[in-house]
N, C-alpha and C positions, 0 to 999 in steps of 0.2 A: 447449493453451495454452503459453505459453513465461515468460521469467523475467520476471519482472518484477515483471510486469507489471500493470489496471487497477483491484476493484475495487474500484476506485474505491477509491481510491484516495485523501483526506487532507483533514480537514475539523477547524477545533478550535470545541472548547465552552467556556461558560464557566458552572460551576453556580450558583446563586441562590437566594437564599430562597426557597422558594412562600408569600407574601402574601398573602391574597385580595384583592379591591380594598377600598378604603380602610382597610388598615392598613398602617401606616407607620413603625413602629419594631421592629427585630428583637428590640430590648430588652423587648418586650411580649411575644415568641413565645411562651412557657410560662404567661404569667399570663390565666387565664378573662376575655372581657369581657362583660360583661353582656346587651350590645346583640345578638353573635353566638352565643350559648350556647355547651355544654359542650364544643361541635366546634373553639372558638378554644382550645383548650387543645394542640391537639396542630396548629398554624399553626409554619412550619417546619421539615418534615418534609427528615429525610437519609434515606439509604441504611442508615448504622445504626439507624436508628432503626425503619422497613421491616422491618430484619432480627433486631432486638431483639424485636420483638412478632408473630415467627410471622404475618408478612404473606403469603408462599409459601404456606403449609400453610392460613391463613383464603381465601385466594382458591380456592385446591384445594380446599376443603369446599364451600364457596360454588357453586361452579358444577358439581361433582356431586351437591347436594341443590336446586339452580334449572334443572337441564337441561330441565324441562317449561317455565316460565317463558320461558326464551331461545328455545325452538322455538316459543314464540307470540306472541313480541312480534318485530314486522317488524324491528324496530332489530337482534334477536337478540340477543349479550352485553351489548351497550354500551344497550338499550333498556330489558331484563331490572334491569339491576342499577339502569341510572338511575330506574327507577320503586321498586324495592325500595330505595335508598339517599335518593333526594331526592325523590319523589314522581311525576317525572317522565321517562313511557314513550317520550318522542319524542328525548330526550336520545342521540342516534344516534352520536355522533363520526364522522358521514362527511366523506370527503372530496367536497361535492357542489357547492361554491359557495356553499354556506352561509357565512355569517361568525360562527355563533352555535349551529351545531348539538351544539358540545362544552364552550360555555362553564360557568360552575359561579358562584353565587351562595349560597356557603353561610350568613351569618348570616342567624339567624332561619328558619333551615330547619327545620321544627317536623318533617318524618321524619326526617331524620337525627339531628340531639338526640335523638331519642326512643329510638334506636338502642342505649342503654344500652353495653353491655360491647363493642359491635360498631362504636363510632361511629370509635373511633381506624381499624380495619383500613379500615373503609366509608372513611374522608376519605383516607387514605393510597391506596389503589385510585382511587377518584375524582379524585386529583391526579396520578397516576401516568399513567391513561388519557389526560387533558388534553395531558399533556405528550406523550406518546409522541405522540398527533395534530400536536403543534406542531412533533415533530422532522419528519414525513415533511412537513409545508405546508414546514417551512422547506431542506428538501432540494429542494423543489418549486421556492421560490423564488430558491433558488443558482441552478438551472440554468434559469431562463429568460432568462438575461443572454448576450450571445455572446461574454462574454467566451472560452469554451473555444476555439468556433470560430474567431476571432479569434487567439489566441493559437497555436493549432496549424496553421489554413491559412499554411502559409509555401512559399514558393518554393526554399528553401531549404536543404532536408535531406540531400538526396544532395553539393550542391554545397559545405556546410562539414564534412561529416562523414563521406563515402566520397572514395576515390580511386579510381577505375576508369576505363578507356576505355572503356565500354560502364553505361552511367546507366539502362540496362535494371535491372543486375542487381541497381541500389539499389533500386529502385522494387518489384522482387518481391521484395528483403528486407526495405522497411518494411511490406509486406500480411504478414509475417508478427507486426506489431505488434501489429494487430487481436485476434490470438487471446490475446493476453497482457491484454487489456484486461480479459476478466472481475473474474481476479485484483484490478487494480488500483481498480477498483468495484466488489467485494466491500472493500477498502481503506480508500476514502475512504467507505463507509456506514459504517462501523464508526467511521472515527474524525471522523465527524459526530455520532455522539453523545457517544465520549469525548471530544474535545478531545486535549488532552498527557495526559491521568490513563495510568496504569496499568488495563490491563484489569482486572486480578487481580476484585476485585470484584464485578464485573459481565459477569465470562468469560461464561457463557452467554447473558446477552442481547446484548453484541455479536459472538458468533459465527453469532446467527441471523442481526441483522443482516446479515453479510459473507455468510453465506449467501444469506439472500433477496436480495442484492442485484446478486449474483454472478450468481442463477438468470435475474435479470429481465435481464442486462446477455447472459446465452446466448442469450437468443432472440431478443433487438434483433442479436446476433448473427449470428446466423442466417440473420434475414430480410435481412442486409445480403451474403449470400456472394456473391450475384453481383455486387455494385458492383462496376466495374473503374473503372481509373487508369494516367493514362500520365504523370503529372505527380507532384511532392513535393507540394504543395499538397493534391493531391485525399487524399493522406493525411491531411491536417488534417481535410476536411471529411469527410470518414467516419468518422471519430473523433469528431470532434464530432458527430457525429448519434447515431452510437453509445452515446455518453456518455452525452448528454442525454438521447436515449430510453429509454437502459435507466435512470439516476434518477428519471426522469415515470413509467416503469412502474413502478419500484419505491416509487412512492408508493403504487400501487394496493392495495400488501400492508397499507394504513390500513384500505382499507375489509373488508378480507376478514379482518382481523386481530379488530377493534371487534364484525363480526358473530359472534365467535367462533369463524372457522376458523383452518383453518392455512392456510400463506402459503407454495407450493412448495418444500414440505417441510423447511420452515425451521425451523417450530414454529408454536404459539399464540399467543395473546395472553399466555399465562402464562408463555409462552419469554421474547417480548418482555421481561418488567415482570420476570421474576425478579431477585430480589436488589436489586429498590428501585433499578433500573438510570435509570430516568427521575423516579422521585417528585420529586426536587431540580431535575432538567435546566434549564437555564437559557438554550436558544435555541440553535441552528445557526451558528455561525459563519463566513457566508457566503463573504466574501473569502478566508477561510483555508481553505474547502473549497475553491476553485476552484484558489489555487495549490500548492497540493499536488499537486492531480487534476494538473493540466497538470505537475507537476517529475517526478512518475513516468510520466506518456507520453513525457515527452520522454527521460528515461533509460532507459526501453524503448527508446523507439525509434534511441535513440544507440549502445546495445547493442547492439541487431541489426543497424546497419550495421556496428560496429567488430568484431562476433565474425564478419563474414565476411571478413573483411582479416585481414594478420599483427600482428593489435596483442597483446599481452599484459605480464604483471606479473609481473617479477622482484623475487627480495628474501630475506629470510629473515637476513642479516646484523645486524650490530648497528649502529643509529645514527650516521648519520657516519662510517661506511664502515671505509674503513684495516685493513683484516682481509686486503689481500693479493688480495681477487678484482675487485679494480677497483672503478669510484664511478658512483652512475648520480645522472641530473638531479635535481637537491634542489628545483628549482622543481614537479616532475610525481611527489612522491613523500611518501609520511608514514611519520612514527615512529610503530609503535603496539605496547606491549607492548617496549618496547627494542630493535622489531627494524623493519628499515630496507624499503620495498616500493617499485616502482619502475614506474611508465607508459611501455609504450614503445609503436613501430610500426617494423618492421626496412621499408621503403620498397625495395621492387626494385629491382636494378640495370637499367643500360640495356642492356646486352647487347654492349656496344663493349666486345674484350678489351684494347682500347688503353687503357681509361679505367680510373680508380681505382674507380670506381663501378660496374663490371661488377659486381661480389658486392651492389652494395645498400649501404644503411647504416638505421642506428638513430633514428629522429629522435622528436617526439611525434604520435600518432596525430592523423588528419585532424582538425581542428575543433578540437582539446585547449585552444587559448587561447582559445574563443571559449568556452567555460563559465564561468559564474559572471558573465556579463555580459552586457547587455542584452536579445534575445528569450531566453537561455539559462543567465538568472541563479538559477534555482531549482535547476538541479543544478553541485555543484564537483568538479574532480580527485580530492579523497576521498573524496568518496560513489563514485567508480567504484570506486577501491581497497578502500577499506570492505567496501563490497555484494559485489565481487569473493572477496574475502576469505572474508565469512559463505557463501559460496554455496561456492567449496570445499573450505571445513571440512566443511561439512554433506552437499557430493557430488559432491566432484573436480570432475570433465568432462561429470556429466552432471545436472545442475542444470535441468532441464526446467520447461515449462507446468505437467505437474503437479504435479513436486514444489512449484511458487512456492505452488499452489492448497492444499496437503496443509499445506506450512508455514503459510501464515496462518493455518487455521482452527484449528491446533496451536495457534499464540501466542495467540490470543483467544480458545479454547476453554477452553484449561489456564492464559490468564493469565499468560504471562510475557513478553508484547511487546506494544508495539500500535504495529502498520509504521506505520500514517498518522502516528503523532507522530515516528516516528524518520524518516521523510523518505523520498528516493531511495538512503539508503546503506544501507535494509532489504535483505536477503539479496534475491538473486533480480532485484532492479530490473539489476542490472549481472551478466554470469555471464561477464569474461572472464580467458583461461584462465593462472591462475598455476601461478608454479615457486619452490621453495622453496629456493634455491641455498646454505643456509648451512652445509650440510656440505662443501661443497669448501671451506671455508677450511680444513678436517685433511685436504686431499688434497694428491696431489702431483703433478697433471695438467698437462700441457704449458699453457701460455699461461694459466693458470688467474686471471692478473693482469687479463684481459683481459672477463671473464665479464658484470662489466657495463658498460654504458659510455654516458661523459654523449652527449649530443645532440649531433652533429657528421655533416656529410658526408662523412668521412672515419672514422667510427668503426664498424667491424664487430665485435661482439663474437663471440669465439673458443670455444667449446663441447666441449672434447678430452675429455668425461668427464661419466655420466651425471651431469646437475647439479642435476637434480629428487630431491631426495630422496637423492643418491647410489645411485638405481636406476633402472636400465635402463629397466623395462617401465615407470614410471612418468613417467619423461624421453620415451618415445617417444609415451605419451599426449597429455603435453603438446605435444609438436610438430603432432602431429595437430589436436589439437583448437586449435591456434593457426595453422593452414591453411599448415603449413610442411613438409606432407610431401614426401618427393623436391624439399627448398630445401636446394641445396649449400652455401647461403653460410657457416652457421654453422659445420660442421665440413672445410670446404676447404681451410685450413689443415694440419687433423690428419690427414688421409689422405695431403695430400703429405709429412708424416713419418711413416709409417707405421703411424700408428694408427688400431687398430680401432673404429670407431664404430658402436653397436648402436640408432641412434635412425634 
């Protein structure tokens, strides 16, 4: 897999009372009513609350003193418990076409009332199950719209975002989108059930999620290696297929979940529900899974065209420049932390030693104004800086598939990120290569005024000194991995005065 990338990439929720039907005032939630007995006492249920009353540990006892129960009732867990809980063994939560197989009519349910010390854990589980069924229907139902495929078939990818004479070499660098995709649908499962919350919380059930979702999106994978493409477009549509098949499979982790297994080695149904992750859940938030899903393919896949060209990000200075190493474009750049980053693309020269342009010049990367607008309005110039940025902090130049895959389950395992709500400018979505130039402002390197420099056809920036870090082996990195190896332009200058260049 590579940065980014899918899966899946960004979906928001929005949480809710759980109501049963006909009650209608939250204001009631705590007070018993008559009509539904002892079980309306504990009608809107949180995740604290879940987690206040040893809901984890009663479900854990639960289904290691019912293992005989669940191996005999065909429904298995979800048949087991609905007959031990509400009286009713067909209570299945599959996903089969049914419209009714998970519903819950709790007042006047004479087993559960009856349920004494067990009614709270019983109603809490039983709402939890519901819900968790409601998030994969409505994962279900995001992705049967085309919008995906729609919004990604474009003719258009090589032709606003690479510059090459040869449109071969876009077309095998967006097939290496594909592999990024897990990732980003491992992504948007996760953040179909949080919405913008904070994983913290609920870290383990949606890292299964990203798990299961990720596993389901490897083998829609798989079966798609031989697609070929000679076109930008056909990268939409195998994306969109991709997509959509791996979230239709990854519904099927409903039925294998409810029956009480596990779900490619994701976990249980007890992974799932840990920590009262769905008791509350309040529906899929469909449009906002789709544009998500589609702003991290698309900055996937704007990243793997631009980390094959010379684009990269200088900066490391303070705001507003004036430190003596030159000014780079304020339109293609953010202040973050007081210190100054900068989007470039050095553009080859033509090769005529007559012209001012034989060395090339600096200008912004193919496509760069076409973000933030129209088909290409879900990712901006900061989210590439941004994501640039966290990607390497976290690992230079070599910011890989796996590492994208290793980070997310990190952040929503341990709970301190969730990419789908932070967007395309999560680590990994963008991985192109910067240099931290703020130590040559205490150098005293030849042209060192010149280091960055705004947007112009005539502007080459001047390089007489390791300017990554003020080292060598880390400045030669950087040229490499910004496809600028044996590229005279930068220090041709410095050699014809006599200085030694070690990049």
């Amino acid at each position: 897999m590579a940065p980014l990338i899918l899966g899946v990439l960004f979906m928001s929720v929005t949480a809710v009372s759980a109501l049963p039907a006909g009650s209608s005032s939250s204001q009631a939630i705590r007070v018993p009513h008559r009509r539904c007995g002892p079980v309306s006492e504990f009608f809107g249920q949180t995740a604290d609350d879940w987690q206040n009353y040893g809901t984890d540990k009663w479900l854990e006892d639960w289904t290691s003193s019912h293992t005989a129960d669940m191996s005999s009732n065909s429904n298995g867990f979800a048949g087991a418990f609905g007959q031990w809980a509400i009286g009713n063994p067909d209570w299945s939560c599959r996903d089969d076409g049914s419209a009714s197989s998970c519903d819950l009519d709790l007042c006047d349910n004479n087993v559960l009332n009856n349920r004494g010390g067990d009614i709270r854990n019983a109603y809490y589980v039983l709402e939890a199950v519901n819900r968790l069924h409601s998030y994969f229907t409505g994962i279900s139902q995001a992705f049967e719209t085309s919008a995906i495929a729609a919004s990604l078939s474009k003719e258009s990818w090589s032709l606003t975002f690479y510059e090459s004479k040869d449109n071969t070499g876009a077309v095998n660098t967006l097939k290496r989108v594909l592999t990024l995709s897990t990732t980003i649908i491992g992504i948007g499962a996760a953040f179909a059930g949080l919405g913008p919350a904070a994983p913290a919380a609920f870290a383990g059930a949606m890292a299964a999620a990203a798990s299961g979702a990720s596993a389901a999106a490897q083998i829609q994978l798989n079966a798609a290696q031989d697609d070929t493409f000679e076109k930008d477009a056909d990268l939409g549509s195998i994306l969109a297929k991709i997509v959509v098949g791996s979230m239709k499979s990854f519904t099927s982790a409903n039925n294998q979940l409810v029956a009480g297994q596990h779900y490619e080695n994701s976990g249980d149904i007890k992974t799932y529900l840990s920590q009262g992750a769905f008791v509350g859940f309040g529906g899929v938030d469909k449009n906002s899974v789709i544009d998500q899903m589609n702003a991290f393919l698309l900055g996937s896949a704007v990243n793997q065209l631009w980390t094959q060209q010379k684009v990269f990000i200088l900066g490391g200075g303070q705001c507003g420049d004036g430190q003596g190493i030159g000014s780079g474009p304020q339109d293609y750049g953010v202040c973050r932390d007081g210190r100054a980053w900068y989007l470039y693309y050095w553009h080859e020269g033509n090769g005529d030693f007559l012209s001012e342009k034989q060395w090339g010049y600096v200008t912004m990367p193919p496509g760069a104004d076409q973000l933030g607008q129209g088909d290409f309005a879900g990712v901006s110039v900061a989210d590439v800086i941004n994501s640039s940025l966290d990607s390497y902090n976290v690992a230079e130049y070599a910011y890989d598939a796996d590492k994208a895959a290793e980070r997310v389950q990190d952040a929503l395992g341990n709970g301190w990120r969730n990419p789908g709500a932070q967007g395309p400018s999560w680590e990994g979505t963008f991985t192109i290569p910067v240099c931290d130039v703020g130590d040559a402002v205490y150098q005293d390197w030849y042209a060192k005024e010149y280091i960055l420099e705004e947007y112009d056809g005539n502007a080459r920036p001047v390089w007489c000194g390791p300017i990554c870090s003020n080292d060598w082996d880390k400045t030669k990195r950087f040229i490499e991995a910004a496809n600028m190896g044996n590229f005279k332009s930068p220090k041709h200058i410095c050699t014809e005065h006599d200085i030694d260049i070690y990049y």
